[in-house]
C-alpha positions in Angstrom: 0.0 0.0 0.0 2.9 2.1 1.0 4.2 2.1 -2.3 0.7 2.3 -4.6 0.9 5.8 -2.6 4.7 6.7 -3.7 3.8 5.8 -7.2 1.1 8.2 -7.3 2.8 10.9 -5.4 5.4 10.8 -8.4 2.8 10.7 -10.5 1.1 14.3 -9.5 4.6 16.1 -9.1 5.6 14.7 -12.5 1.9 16.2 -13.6 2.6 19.2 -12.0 6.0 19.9 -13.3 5.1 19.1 -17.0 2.4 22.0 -16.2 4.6 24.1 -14.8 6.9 23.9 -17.5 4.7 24.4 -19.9 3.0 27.6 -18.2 6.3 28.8 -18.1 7.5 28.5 -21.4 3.8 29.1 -22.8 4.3 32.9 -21.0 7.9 33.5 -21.9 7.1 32.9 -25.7 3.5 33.7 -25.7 5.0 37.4 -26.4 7.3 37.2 -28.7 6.2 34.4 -31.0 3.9 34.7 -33.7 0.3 32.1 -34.4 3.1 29.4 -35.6 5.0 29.5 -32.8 2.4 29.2 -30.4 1.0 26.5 -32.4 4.7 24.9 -32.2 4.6 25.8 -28.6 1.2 23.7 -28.2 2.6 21.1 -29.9 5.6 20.9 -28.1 3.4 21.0 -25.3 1.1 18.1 -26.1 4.3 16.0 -26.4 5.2 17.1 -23.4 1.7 16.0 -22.0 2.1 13.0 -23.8 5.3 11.8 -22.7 4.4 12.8 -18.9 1.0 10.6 -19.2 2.9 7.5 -21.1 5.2 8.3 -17.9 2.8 8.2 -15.5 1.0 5.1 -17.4 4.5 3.3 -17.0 4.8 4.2 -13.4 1.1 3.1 -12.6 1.7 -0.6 -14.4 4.8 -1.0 -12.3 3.0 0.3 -8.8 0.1 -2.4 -10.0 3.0 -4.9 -10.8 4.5 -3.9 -7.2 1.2 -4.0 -5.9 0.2 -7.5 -7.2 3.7 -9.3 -5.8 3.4 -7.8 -2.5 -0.1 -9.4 -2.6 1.4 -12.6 -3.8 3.6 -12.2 -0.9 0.9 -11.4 1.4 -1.4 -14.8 0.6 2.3 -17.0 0.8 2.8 -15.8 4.5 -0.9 -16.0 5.3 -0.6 -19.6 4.4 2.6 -20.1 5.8 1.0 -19.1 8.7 -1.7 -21.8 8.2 0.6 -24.3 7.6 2.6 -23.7 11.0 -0.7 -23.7 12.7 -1.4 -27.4 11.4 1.9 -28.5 12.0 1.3 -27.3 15.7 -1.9 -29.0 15.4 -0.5 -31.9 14.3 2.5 -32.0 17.1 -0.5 -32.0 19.5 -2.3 -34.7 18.1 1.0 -36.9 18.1 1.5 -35.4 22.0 -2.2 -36.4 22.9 -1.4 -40.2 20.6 2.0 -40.5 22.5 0.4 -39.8 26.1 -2.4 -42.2 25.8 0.0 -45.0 24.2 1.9 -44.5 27.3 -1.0 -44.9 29.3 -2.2 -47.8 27.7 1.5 -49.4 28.2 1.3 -48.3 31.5 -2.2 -50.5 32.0 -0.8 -53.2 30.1 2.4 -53.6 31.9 -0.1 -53.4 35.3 -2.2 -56.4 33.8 1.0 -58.1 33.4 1.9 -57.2 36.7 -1.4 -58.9 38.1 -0.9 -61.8 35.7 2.4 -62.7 36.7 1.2 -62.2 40.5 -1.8 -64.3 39.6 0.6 -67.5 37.9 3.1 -67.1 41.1 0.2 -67.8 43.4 -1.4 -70.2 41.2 2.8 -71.9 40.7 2.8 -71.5 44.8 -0.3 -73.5 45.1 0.8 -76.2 42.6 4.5 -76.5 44.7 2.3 -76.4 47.8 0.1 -79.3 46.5 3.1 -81.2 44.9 5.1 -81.1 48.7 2.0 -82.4 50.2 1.9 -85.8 47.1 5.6 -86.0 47.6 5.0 -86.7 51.8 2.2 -88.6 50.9 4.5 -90.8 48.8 7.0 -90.5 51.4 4.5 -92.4 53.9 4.1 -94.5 51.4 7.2 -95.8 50.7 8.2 -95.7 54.3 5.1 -97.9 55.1 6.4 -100.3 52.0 9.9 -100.1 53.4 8.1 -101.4 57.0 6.4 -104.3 54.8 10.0 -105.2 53.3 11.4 -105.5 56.6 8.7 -107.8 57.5 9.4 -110.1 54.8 13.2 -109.8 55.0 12.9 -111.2 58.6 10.4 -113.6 57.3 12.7 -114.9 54.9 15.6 -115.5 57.2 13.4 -117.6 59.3 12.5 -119.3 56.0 16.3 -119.9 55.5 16.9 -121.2 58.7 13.9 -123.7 58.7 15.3 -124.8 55.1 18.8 -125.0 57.0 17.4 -127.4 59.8 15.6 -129.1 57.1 18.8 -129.8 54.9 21.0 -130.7 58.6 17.6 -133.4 59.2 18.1 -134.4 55.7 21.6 -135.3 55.9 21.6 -137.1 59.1 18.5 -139.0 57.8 20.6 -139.9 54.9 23.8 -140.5 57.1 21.8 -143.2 58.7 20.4 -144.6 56.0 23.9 -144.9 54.3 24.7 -146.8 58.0 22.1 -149.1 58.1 22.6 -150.1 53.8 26.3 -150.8 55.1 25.2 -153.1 57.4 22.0 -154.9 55.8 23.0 -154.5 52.2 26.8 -155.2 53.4 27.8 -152.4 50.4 31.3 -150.8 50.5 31.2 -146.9 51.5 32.0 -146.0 47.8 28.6 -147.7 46.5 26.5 -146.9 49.5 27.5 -142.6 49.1 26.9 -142.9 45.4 23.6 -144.6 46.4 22.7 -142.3 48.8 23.7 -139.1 46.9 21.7 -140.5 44.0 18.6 -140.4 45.9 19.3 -137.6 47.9 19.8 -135.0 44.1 16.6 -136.8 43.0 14.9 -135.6 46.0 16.5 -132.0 46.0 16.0 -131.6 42.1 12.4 -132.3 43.2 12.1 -129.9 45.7 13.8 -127.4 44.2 11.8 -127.7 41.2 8.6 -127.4 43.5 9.9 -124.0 45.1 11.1 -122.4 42.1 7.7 -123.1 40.6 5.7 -122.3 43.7 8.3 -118.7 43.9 7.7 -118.0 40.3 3.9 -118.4 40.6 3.5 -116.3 43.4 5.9 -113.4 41.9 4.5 -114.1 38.4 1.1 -114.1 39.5 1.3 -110.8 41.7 3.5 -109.0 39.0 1.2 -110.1 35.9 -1.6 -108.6 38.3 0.2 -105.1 38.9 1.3 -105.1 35.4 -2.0 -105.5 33.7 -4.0 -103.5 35.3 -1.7 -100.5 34.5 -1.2 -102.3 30.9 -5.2 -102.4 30.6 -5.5 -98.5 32.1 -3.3 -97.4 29.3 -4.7 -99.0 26.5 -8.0 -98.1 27.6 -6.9 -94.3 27.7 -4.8 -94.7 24.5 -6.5 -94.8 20.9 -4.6 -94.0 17.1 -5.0 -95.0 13.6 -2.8 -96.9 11.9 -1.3 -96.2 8.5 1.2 -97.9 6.1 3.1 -96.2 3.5 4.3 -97.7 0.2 6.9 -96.7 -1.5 5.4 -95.2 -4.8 2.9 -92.8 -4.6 -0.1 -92.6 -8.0 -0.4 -89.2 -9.3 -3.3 -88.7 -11.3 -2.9 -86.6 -15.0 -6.2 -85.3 -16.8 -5.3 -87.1 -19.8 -2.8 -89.4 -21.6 -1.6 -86.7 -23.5 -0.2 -84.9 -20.3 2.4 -87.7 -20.1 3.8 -86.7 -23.7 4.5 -83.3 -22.0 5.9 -84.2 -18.8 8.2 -86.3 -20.5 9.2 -83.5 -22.9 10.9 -82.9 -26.0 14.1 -86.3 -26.0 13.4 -86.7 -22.6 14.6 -83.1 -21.2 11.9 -82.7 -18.9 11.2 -86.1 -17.2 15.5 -86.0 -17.1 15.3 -82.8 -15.1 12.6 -83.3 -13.2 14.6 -86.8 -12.0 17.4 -85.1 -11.5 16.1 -82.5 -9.0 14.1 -84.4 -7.2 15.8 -87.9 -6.8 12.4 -89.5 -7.8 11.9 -91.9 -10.5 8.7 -90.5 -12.4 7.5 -93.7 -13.9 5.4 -93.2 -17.3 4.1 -96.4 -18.5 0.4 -97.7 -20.3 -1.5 -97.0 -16.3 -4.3 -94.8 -17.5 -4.1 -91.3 -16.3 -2.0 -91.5 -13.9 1.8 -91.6 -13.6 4.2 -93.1 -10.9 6.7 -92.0 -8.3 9.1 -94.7 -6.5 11.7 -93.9 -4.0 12.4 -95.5 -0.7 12.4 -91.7 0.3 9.2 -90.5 1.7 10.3 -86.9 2.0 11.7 -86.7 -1.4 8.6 -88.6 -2.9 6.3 -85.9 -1.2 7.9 -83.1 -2.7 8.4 -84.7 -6.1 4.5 -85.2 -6.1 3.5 -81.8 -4.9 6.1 -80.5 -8.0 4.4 -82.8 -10.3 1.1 -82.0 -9.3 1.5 -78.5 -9.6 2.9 -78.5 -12.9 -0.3 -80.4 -14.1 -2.3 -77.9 -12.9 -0.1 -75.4 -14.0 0.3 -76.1 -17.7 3.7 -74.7 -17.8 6.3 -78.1 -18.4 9.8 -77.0 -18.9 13.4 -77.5 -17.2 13.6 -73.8 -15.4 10.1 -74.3 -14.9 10.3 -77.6 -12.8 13.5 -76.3 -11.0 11.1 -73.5 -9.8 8.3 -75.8 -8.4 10.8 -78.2 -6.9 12.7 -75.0 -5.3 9.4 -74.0 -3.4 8.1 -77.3 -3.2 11.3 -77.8 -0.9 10.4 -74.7 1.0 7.3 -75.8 1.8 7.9 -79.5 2.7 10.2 -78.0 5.8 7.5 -75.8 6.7 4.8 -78.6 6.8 7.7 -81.0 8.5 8.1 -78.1 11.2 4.3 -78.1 11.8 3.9 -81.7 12.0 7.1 -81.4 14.8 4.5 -79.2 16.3 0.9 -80.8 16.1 2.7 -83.9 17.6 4.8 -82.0 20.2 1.3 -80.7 21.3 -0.8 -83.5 21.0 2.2 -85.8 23.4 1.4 -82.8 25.6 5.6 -82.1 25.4 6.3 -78.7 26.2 9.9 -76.7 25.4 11.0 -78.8 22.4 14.0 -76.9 20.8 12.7 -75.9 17.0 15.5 -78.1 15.4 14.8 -81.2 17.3 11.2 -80.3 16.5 12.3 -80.2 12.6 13.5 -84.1 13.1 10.2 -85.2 14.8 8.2 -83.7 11.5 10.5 -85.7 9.4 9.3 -89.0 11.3 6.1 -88.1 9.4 7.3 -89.4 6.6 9.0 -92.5 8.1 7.7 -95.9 8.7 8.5 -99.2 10.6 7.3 -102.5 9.2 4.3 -100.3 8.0 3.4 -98.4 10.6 4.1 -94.4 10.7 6.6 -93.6 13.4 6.0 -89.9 14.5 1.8 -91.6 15.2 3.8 -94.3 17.3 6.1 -92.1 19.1 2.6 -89.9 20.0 0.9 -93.1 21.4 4.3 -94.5 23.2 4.4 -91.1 24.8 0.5 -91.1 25.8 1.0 -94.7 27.2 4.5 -94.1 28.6 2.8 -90.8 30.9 -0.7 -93.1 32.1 1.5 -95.9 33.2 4.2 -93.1 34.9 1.3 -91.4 36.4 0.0 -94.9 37.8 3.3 -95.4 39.4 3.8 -91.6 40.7 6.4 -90.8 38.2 6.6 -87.6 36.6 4.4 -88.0 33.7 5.7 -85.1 32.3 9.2 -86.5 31.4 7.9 -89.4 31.0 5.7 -88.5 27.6 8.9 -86.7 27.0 10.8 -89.9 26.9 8.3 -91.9 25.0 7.8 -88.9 22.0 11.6 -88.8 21.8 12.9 -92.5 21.9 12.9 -93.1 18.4 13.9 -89.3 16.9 16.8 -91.0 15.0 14.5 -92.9 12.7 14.5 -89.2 11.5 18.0 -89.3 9.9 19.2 -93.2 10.2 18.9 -93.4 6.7 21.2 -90.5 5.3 24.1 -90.9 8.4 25.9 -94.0 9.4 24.6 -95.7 12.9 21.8 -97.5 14.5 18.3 -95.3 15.2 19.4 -95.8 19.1 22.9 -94.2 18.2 22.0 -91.5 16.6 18.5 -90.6 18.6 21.3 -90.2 21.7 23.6 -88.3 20.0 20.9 -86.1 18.9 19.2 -86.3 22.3 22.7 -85.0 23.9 23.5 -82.3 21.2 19.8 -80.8 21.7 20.4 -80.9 25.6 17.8 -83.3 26.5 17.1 -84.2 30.0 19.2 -87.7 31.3 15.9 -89.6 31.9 14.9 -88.8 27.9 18.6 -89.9 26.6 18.8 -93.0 29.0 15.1 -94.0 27.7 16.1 -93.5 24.2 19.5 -95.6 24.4 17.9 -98.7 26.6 14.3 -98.7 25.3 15.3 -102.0 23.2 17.2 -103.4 26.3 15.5 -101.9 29.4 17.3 -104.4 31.9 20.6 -102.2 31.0 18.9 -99.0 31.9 19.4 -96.4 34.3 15.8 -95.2 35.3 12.6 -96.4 35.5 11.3 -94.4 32.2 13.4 -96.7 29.8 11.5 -99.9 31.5 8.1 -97.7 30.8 9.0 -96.7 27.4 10.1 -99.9 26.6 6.5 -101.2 27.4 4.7 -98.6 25.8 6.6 -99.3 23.0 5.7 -102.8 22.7 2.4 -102.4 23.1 2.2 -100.0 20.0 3.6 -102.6 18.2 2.5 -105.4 19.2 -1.5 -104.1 18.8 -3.5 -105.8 15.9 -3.1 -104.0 12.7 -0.4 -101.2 13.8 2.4 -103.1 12.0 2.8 -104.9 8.3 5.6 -107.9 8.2 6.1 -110.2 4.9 5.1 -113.3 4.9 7.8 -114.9 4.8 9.8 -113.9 7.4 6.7 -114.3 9.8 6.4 -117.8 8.4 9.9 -118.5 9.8 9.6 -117.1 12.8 6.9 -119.8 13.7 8.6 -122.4 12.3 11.7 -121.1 14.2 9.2 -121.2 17.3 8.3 -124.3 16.8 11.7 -126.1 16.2 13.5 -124.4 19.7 10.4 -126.0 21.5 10.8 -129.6 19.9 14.7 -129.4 20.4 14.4 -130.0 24.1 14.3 -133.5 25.7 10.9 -134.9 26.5 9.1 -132.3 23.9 6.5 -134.3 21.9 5.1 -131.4 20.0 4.9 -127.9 19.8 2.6 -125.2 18.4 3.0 -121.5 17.4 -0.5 -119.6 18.2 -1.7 -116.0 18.0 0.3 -115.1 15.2 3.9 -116.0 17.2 3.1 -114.6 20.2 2.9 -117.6 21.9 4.0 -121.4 22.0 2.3 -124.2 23.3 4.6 -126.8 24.2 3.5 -130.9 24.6 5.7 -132.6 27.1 5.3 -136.7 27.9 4.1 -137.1 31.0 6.5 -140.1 31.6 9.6 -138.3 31.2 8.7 -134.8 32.4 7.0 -134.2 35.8 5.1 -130.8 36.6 7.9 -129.4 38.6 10.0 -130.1 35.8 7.8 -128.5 33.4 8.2 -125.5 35.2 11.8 -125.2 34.2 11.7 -126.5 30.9 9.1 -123.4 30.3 12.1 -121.4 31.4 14.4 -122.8 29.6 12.9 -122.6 26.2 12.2 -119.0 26.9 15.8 -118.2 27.4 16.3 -120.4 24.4 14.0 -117.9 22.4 15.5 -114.7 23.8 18.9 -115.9 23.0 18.2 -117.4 19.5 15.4 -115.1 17.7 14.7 -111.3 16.8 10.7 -110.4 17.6 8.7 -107.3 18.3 6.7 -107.7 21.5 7.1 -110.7 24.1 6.6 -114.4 23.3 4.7 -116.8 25.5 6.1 -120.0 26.5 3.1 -122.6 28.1 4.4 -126.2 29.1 1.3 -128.8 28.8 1.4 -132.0 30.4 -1.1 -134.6 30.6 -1.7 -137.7 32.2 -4.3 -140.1 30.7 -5.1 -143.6 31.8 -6.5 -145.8 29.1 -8.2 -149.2 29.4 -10.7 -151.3 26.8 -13.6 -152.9 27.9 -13.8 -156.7 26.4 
């Protein structure tokens, strides 16, 4: 505004002065010059004029001009202004945001507070409860430590009454070797050998009779203990069974499909073989193709590539190197949830994510049909009922059962036995001694170090053992009875013997006249150890001794 005014100040006094100028000169010459000069004069004047207005003109476009940018100016500031008031609107909003994340932290971290307060009382209550089991199973055992005593001083007066016994028996038999000397007029030599004759026919008897009447009693009281916690686990225990082959069928829409999966000379079926390590298997099967390998994993992947390249259309080298490529990717992924799922469903807590990698790989692995990561979850459900039963920790004891065979995982790419390598692993991945001792002695419990190897041991033969869990050839099970049968018959006084309920058990026919029933008793024995020393079988094999007496006479 300040300069709209200057502008037209110049403008007047440059008005003014042109008038001036020309009033001036107009009266010096208005005198002396004639019509023409004057109308010179006038003309001189009007340029005058003229020039002073074109000034003036010029000077008002360039106050406008002025004028205009100072507005410009003006409206830039003005929203300047605006903008730093919604930047400073803004900053306040993000303030007010800030202050109430804070105070929503601040709540959180006080629910966490309570939370953590709540699961220390709740862990307090637990330890509480766990001290009170742990005297209660103190009294327990101190009570069963009071029963053992009791027996202990039982059997000592057992052993002494067997010791008076054997002192009767060899006086008895010191005068009946006198008074054969003096009827029988033998010589000493023939009378002892007489005597000692009798005397190990009697004590062969009698020990017979106590070693069966021992084993009964043990037998019978540990067959009773055994099955009931047997029966409770199977009862609380149920799975499917499975068998894997080792080709998988992979359907095509049409026989033309097979054309293009084997490709132009073979280029694609080549590199498909190549990346996988499958054979792909093209022959006259309609609509369908087949994969063999002895590899589960690899066959997996090699039918997820295949059957995404069906559906895909696209069937060339770079083409299956892609699919196989995330095919690969997502075959870990699946094996990682699997490690997961059966993790959880064992009720195993704290697995380490690479051991839980190698139990996702059991998915894929079977034994004699049946799949091993379903059978390490039931061993590990069976393994914690029958812990619980006992008062074991459960807990370590599921552990134990869903570990003991992780080195089925990789036995087949590294050199060593599953038991080997499921330890090594088990000590690398810092498993808990109970879980590596089950895992080295759960073929060979007597040799192990705790009570969980024993318990995993069982729950692993019952998995096995159940009908329909486990596929064997025919063959070998064929020989396995006949190798049954022909241990039985081997011993003296055998006259037949029979292989039942599919070689779990064998019934053994003795002649009466040359085996008596306390004999039997140790001949059942003995053909067991026979079978344990001799054969290879999942499970436990029955031994039953028969003898019978029969008295026949004809009527004439």
């Amino acid at each position: 505004m300040s300069a709209t005014i200057y502008v037209l100040i110049g403008l007047l006094i440059g008005v003014a002065v042109g008038g001036f100028v020309f009033f001036t000169l107009g009266r010096r010459q208005r005198a002396a010059l004639d019509d023409a000069q004057q109308r010179a004069a006038r003309a001189e004047a009007d340029q005058i004029r003229a020039d002073a207005e074109t000034h003036a003109r010029r000077v008002r476009e360039e106050a406008n001009s002025e004028a205009e940018r100072l507005r410009e100016v003006a409206q830039r500031m003005q929203l300047d202004a605006a903008r730093r008031s919604q930047e400073a609107e803004r900053q306040e909003a993000h303030a007010n945001a800030q202050r109430d994340a804070a105070v929503q932290q601040t709540q959180r971290e006080r629910e966490a507070l309570l939370a953590d307060r709540a699961e220390t009382k709740r862990e307090r209550d637990e330890l509480k409860r766990e001290i009170e089991r742990l005297n209660r199973r103190a009294e327990q055992l101190d009570a069963r430590g009071e029963k053992l005593d009791a027996l202990e001083e039982k059997l000592e007066r057992e052993q002494e009454r067997v010791l008076d016994e054997l002192a009767s028996i060899a006086e008895r038999a010191r005068q009946v070797d006198v008074r054969l000397m003096e009827v029988a007029g033998l010589t000493p030599e023939a009378a002892r050998d007489l005597i000692l004759g009798r005397l190990d026919a009697e004590l062969e008897e009698e020990k017979a009779v106590r070693v069966r009447a021992s084993i009964e009693k043990a037998s019978a009281e540990a067959k009773r203990t055994a099955r009931s916690i047997i029966a409770q686990a199977i009862q609380r225990s149920a799975s499917e069974t499975s068998a894997a082959m080792s080709v998988s069928v992979v359907p095509i829409p049409s026989d033309a499909m097979k054309g293009r999966l084997i490709g132009r000379e073979g280029r694609n079926i080549r590199a498909f073989e190549a990346l996988t390590g499958v054979d792909l298997i093209i022959d006259d099967t309609p609509e369908a193709v087949i994969l063999s390998s002895f590899n589960p994993v690899r066959r997996e992947v090699a039918r997820h590539v295949l059957e995404g390249l069906v559906a895909d259309g696209r069937i060339h080298p770079t083409r299956i190197e892609e699919m196989v490529h995330k095919a690969q990717d997502d075959m870990k992924a699946f094996m990682h949830n699997q490690g997961e799922e059966a993790a959880h469903e064992a009720g195993v807590l704290g697995v380490k994510p690479g051991l839980v990698q190698l139990l996702g790989r059991m998915y894929f692995r079977t034994s004699y049909g049946q799949n091993v990561l379903k059978h390490s979850v039931q061993v590990a459900h069976l393994t914690g009922i029958m812990a619980a039963e006992l008062g074991l920790d459960d807990a370590m004891a599921r552990r134990a059962g869903l570990m003991h065979d992780v080195g089925k995982s990789i036995d087949r790419e590294i050199e060593g036995t599953h038991v080997e390598i499921g330890v090594s692993l088990a000590k690398r991945f810092g498993e808990p001694f109970e879980v590596i001792d089950a895992i080295a002695h759960h073929h060979d419990p007597e040799n192990g170090e705790t009570l969980y190897s024993v318990l995993v041991a069982a729950a692993d033969a019952i998995s096995a053992a159940r009908p329909g869990a486990r596929r064997e050839e025919l063959e070998s099970y064929i020989k396995r009875l006949e190798q049954l049968e022909s241990i039985a018959v081997s011993f003296p006084g055998v006259n037949q013997a029979y292989a039942i309920q599919a070689g779990r058990e064998v019934r053994v026919i003795v002649q009466p006249e040359k085996v008596t029933d306390a004999q039997s008793t140790l001949l059942a024995r003995e053909i067991a150890g026979r079978i344990e020393q001799d054969m290879e079988y999942p499970g436990q094999v029955q031994v039953t001794v028969v003898r019978e007496s029969r008295a026949v006479e004809y009527a004439k």
